[in-house]
C-alpha positions as CSV (number, residue, x, y, z in Angstrom):
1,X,0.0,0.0,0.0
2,X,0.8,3.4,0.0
3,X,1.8,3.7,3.4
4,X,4.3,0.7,3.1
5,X,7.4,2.8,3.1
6,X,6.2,5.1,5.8
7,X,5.3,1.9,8.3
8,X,8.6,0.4,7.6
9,X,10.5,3.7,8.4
10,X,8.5,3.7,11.5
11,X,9.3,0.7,12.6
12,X,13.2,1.1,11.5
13,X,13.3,4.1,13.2
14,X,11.8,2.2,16.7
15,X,14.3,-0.7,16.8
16,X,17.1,2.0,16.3
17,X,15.8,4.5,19.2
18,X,17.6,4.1,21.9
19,X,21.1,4.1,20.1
20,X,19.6,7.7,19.1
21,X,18.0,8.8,22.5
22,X,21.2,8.0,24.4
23,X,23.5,11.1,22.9
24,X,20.7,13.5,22.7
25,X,20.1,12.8,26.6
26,X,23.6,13.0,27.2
27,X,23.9,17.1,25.3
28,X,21.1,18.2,26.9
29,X,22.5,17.4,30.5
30,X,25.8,18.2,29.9
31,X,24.1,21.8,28.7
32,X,21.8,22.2,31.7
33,X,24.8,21.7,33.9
34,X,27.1,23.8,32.2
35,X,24.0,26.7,31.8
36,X,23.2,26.2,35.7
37,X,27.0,26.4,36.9
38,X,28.1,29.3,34.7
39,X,30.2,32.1,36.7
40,X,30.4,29.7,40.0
41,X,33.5,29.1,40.8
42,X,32.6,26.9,43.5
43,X,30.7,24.4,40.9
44,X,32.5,24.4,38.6
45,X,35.7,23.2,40.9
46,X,33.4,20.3,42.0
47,X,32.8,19.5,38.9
48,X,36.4,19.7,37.4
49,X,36.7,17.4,40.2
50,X,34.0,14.8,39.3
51,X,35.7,15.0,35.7
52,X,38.9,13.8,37.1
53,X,37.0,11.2,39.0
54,X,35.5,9.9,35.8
55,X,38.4,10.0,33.7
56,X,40.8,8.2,36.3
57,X,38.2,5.4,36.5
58,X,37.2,5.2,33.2
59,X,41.3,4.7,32.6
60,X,41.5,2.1,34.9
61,X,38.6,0.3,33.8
62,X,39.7,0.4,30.8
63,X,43.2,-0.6,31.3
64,X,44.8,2.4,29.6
65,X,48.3,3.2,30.4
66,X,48.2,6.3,31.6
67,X,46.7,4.9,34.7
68,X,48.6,6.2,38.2
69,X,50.7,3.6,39.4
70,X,49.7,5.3,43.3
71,X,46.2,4.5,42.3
72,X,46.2,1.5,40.8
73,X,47.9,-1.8,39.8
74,X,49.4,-2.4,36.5
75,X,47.3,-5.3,35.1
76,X,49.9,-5.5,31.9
77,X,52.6,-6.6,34.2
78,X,50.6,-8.7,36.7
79,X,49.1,-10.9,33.2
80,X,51.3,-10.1,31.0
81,X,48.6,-9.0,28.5
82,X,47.0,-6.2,27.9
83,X,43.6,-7.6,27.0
84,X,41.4,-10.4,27.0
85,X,38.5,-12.0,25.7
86,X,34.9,-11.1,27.5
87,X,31.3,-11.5,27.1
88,X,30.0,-8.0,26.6
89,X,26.6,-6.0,25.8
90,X,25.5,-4.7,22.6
91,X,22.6,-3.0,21.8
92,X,20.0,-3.7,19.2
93,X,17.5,-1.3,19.2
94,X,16.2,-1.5,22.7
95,X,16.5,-5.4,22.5
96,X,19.8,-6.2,25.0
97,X,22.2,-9.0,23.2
98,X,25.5,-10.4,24.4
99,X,28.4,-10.9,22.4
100,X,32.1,-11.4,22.4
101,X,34.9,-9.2,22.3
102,X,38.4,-8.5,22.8
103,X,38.6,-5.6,25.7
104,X,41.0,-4.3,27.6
105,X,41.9,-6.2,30.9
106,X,41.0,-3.8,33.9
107,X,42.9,-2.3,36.8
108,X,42.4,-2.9,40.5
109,X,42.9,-0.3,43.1
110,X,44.4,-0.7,46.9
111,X,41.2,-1.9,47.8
112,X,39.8,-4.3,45.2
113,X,41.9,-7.4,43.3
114,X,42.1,-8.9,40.0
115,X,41.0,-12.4,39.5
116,X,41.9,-15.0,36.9
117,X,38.0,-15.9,36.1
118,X,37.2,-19.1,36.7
119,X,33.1,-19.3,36.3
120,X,30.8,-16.9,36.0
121,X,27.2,-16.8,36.7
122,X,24.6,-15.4,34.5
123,X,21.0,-14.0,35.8
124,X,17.9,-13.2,34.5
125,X,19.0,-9.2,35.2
126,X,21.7,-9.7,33.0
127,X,19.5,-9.0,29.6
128,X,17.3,-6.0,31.6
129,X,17.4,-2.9,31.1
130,X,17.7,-1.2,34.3
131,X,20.8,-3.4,35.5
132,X,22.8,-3.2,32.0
133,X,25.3,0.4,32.2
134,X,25.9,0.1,28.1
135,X,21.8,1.1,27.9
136,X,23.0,3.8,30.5
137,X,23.2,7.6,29.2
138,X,27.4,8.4,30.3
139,X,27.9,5.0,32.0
140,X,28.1,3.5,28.3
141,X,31.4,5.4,27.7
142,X,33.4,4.0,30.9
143,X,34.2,1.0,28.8
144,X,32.5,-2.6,26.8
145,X,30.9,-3.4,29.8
146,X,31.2,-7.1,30.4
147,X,28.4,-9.0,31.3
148,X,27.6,-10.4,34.7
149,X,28.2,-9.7,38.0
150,X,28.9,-13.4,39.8
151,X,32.0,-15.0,39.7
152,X,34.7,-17.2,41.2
153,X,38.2,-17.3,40.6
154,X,42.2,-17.4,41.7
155,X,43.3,-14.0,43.1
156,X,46.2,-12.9,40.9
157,X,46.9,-9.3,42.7
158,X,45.6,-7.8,45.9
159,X,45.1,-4.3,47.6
160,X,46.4,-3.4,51.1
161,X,43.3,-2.4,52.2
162,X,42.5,-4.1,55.8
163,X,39.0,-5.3,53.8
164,X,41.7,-7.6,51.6
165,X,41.9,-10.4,53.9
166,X,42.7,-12.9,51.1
167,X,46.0,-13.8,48.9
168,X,47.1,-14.3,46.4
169,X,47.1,-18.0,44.8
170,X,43.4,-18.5,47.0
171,X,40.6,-19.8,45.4
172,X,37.9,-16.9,45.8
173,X,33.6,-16.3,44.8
174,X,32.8,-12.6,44.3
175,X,30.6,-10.2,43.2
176,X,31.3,-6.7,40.9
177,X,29.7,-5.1,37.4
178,X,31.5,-6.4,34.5
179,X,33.2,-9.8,35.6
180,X,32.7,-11.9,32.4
181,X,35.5,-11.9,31.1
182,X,39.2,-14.0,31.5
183,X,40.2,-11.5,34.1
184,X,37.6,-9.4,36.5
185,X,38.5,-6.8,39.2
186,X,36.7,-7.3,42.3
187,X,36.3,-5.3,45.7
188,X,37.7,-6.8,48.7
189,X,34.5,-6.1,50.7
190,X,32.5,-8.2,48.3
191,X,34.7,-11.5,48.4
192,X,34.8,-14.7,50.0
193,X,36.9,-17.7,50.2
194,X,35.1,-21.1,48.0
195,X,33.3,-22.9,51.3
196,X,33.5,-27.0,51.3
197,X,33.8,-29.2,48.5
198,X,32.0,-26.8,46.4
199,X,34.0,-26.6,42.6
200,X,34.4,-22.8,40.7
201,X,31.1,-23.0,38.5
202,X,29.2,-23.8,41.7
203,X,30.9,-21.0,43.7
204,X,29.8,-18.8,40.7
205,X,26.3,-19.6,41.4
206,X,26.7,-18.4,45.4
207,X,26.4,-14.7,44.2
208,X,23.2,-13.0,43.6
209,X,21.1,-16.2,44.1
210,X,22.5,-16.9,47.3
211,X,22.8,-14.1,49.0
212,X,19.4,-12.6,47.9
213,X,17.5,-16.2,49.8
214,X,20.2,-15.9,52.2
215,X,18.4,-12.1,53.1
216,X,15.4,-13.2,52.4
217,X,15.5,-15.3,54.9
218,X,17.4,-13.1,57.8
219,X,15.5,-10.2,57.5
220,X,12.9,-11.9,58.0
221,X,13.5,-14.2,60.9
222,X,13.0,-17.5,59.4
223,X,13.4,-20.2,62.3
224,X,13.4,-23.8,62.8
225,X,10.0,-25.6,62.6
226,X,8.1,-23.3,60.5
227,X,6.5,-23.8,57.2
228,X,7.8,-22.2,54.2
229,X,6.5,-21.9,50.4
230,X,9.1,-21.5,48.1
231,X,7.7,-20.3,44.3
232,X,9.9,-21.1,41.5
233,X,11.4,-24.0,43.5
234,X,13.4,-25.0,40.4
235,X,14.9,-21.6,39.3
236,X,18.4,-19.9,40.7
237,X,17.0,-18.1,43.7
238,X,14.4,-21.2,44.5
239,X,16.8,-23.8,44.8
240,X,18.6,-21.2,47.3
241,X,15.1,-20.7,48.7
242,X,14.5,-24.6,49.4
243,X,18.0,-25.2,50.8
244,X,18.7,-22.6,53.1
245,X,15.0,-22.8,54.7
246,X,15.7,-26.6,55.2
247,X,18.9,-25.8,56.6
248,X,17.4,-23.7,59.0
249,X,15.1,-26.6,60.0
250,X,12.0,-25.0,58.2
251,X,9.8,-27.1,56.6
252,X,9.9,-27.0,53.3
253,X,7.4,-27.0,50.1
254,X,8.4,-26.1,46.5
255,X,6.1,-25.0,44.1
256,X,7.3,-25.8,40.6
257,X,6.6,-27.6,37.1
258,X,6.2,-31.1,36.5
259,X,9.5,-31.7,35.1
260,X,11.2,-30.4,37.8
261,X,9.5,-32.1,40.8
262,X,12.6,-34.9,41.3
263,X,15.0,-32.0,40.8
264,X,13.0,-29.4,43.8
265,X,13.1,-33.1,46.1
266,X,16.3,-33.7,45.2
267,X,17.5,-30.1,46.8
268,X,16.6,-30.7,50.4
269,X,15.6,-34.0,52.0
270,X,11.9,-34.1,53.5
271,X,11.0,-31.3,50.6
272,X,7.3,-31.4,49.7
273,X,6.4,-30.6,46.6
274,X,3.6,-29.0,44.6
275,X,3.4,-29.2,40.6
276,X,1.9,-25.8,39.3
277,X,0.6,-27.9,36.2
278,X,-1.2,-29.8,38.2
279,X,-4.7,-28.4,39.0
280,X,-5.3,-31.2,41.9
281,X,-2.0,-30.6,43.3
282,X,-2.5,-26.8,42.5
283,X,-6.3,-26.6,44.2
284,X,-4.9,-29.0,47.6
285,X,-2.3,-26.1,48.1
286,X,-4.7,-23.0,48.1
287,X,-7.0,-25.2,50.2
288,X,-4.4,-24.8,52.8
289,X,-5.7,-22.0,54.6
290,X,-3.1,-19.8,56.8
291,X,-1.0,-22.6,56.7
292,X,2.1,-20.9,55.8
293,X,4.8,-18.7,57.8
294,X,6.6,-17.3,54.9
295,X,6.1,-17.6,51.3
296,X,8.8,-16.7,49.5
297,X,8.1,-15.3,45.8
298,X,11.1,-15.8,43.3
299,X,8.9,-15.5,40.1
300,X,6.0,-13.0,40.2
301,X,7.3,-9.8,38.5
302,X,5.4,-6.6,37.0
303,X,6.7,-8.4,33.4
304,X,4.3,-9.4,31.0
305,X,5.3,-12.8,30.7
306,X,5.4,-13.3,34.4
307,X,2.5,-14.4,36.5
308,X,1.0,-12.8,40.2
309,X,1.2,-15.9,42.0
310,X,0.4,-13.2,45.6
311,X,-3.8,-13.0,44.9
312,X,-4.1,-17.3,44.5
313,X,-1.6,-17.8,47.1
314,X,-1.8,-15.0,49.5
315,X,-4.8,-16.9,51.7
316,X,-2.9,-20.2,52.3
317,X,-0.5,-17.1,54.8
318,X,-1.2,-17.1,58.4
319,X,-2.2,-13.8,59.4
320,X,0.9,-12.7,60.6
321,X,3.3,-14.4,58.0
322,X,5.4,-12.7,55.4
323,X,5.0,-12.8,51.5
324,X,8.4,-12.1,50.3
325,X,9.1,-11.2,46.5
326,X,12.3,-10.2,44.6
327,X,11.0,-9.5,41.6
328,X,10.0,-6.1,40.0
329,X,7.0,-5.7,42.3
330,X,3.3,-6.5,40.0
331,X,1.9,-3.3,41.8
332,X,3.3,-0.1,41.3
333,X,2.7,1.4,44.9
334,X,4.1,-1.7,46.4
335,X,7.2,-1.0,44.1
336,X,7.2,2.4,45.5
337,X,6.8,1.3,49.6
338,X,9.9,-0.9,48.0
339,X,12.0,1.4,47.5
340,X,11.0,4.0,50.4
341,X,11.7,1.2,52.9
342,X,15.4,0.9,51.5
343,X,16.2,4.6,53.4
344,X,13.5,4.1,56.1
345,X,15.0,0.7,57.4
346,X,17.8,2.5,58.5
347,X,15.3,4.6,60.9
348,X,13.6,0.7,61.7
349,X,10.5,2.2,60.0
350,X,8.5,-0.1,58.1
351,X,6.2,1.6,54.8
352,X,5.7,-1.5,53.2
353,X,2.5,-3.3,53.0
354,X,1.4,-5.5,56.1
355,X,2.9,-8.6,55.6
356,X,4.9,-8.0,52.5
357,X,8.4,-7.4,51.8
358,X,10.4,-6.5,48.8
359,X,14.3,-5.5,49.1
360,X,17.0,-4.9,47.0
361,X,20.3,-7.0,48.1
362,X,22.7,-5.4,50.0
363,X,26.1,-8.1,49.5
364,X,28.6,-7.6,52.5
365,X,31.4,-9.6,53.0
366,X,29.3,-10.5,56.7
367,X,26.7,-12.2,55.0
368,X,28.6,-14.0,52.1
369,X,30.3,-15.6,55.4
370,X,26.9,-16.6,56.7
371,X,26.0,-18.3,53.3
372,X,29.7,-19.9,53.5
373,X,29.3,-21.6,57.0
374,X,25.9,-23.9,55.5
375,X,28.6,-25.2,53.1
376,X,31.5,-25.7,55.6
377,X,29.5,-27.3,58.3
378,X,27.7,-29.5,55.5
379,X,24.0,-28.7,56.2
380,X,24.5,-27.6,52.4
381,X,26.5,-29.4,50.0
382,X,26.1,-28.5,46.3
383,X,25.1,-25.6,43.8
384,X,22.9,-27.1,41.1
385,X,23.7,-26.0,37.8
386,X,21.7,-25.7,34.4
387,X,24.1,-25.7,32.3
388,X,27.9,-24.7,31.5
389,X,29.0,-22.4,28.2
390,X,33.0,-22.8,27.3
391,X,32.8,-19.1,25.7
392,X,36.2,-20.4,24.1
393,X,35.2,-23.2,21.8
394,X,32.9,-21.2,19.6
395,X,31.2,-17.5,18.7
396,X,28.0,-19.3,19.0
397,X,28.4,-20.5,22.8
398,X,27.4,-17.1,24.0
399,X,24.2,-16.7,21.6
400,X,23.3,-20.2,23.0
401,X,24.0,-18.9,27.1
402,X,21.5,-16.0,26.3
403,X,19.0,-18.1,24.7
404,X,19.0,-20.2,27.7
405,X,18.8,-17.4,29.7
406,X,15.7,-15.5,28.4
407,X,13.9,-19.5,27.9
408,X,13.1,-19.0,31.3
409,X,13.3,-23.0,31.8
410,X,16.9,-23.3,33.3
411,X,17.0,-25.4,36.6
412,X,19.5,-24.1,38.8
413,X,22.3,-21.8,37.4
414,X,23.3,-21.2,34.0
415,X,27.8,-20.8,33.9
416,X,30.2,-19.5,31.7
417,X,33.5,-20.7,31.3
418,X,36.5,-19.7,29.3
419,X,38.5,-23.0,28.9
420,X,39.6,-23.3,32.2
421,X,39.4,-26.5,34.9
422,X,36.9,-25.3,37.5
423,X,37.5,-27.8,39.8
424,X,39.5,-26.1,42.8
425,X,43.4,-27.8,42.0
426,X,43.1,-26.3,38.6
């Protein structure tokens, strides 16, 4: 028709704008604070300051020479390279991809290190807007910004700091932006040593999963003998969910899909389980009035794709349980009371909902210790793991971790490699 070409430029133009937004944001804040600091001395030195901030960080980031040896380590002369291959993001349109590259390796400061990466872990905030700096108006200049933010590895170089309490040669899990690649820089306050027999690409999956059940859990004062719904038994953050609360002594059910159910009893001994596909299996849950303490939400999201699972299963809470969700919260106030309680906990005032709690994870070396101890004592003994990329044996290996990824079917957690032995000798 006649409007053919017109439609098509439309819908060209939409899967190119946010390559096209991002500068023109960029200009007109770089005007408006150039327009609103004009003849202040005083702002202008803060931000000639904040300039040099930016630019000595996006040099080390980026590996550049003319980093300041006071600063930071030389990661040239710790590797003896000056890059590396990683998984990075790339754009297209406003759809998120991941791809590889050859980038520059990184530089760590007094107090961070530089690992040789072992595993990384992947999650489901790794394609999402929001978490991902390259979609980012001035972040997306810093550097290629890896993917991921969970990882294990061999400490190669440490800071000074007094939060460096490790060495080099130990065997290490972490969490920082960017750590897909063969090296990753990682702050002292935000790693741990591997706890019990666990191997790299399990360690890898301790991160964000972990930490977020881990608390989940705390913050809310899960205990020994009560009963504990975990949605999305099967996924990264349920299997977490299902382990630690049986760890505790809880007891345990796991809500997930029928070809999971061996895998979600196979996590915890005495686990009950509850097939969602099942509408007997489904109906005998909700008939469970106020039978739970804590329901603990790993898969409702505002997301199109994602159900509510709070209005079916909200009755089967006792009165004065806790619905916990991580996800982008369905309702918008609730998402709002979310973020308000961040700054108000720190008063110990409450704006959320009775009997609902969403947070956003705070890691701290504390609490990656607490998750540690389940695994060195041996009331937990394994990460399970989806499935394992070698980003080294082809181009495609990367396309086919992000497919996995965004299939929203993974059981446990979905690792990258990049050739290396992740069992702890190598």
């Amino acid at each position: 028709s006649a409007l053919s070409p017109q439609l098509c430029f439309a819908v060209q133009l939409d899967t190119q704008m946010l390559p096209l937004v991002l500068p023109v944001v960029e200009i007109a804040v770089v005007l408006l604070t150039v327009g609103c600091c004009y003849n202040r001395l005083a702002c202008l030195s803060c931000l000639a300051l904040l300039a040099a901030g930016v630019v000595g960080t996006l040099e080390a980031l980026r590996g550049s020479s003319l980093h300041l040896d006071t600063l930071t380590y030389d990661s040239a002369k710790i590797t003896g390279s000056a890059s590396m291959q990683a998984a990075i993001y790339a754009l297209d349109g406003f759809e998120i991809d991941w791809k590889m590259a050859k980038v520059p390796i990184p530089h760590h400061s007094q107090v961070s290190l530089l690992l040789r990466v072992k595993a990384v872990s992947v999650n489901p905030s790794n394609f999402k807007h929001p978490m991902v700096f390259t979609a980012w108006p001035f972040l997306r200049h810093i550097r290629d910004w890896p993917v991921g933010y969970d990882v294990s590895g061999v400490v190669l170089s440490v800071g000074t700091s007094s939060s460096c309490d490790v060495k080099v040669g130990d065997h290490v899990w972490g969490l920082s932006l960017g750590v897909a690649g063969e090296y990753a820089v990682v702050p002292c306050a935000w790693v741990a040593p591997i706890p019990g027999k666990l191997t790299h690409a399990e360690a890898a999956g301790l991160g964000v999963a972990g930490l977020t059940s881990m608390q989940a859990y705390e913050r809310n004062s899960v205990q020994k003998g009560q009963q504990v719904l975990v949605i999305g038994a099967s996924g990264g953050c349920g299997q977490f969910g299902v382990g630690l609360a049986g760890a505790i002594g809880a007891n345990v059910t796991g809500v997930c899909g029928t070809q999971n159910t061996d895998f979600v009893r196979g996590l915890y001994p005495g686990v009950s389980v509850v097939d969602y596909k099942s509408k007997t299996e489904m109906d005998a849950l909700i008939g469970k009035k106020q039978s739970f303490d804590v329901i603990y939400d790993t898969v409702s999201s505002s997301a199109p794709e994602d159900p509510d699972y709070e209005p079916t299963l909200r009755p089967v809470l006792k009165p004065d349980g806790t619905y916990i969700t991580i996800g982008p919260c369905p309702n918008v106030l609730d998402q709002i009371r979310g973020f308000l309680d961040v700054l108000t906990r720190f008063f110990q005032l409450r704006v959320q909902r009775p009997g609902y709690d969403w947070f956003l994870l705070a890691p701290s070396k504390a609490l990656m210790k607490r998750l540690n101890g389940f695994f060195n004592s041996g009331a937990l003994t394994r990460v399970a793991i989806d499935s394992v990329y070698d980003l080294t044996q082809s181009e495609d290996m990367i396309q086919l971790a992000i497919k996995r990824m965004k299939s929203r079917r993974a059981v446990g957690k979905i690792i990258l490699t990049f050739g290396n032995d992740t069992s702890i000798s190598g």
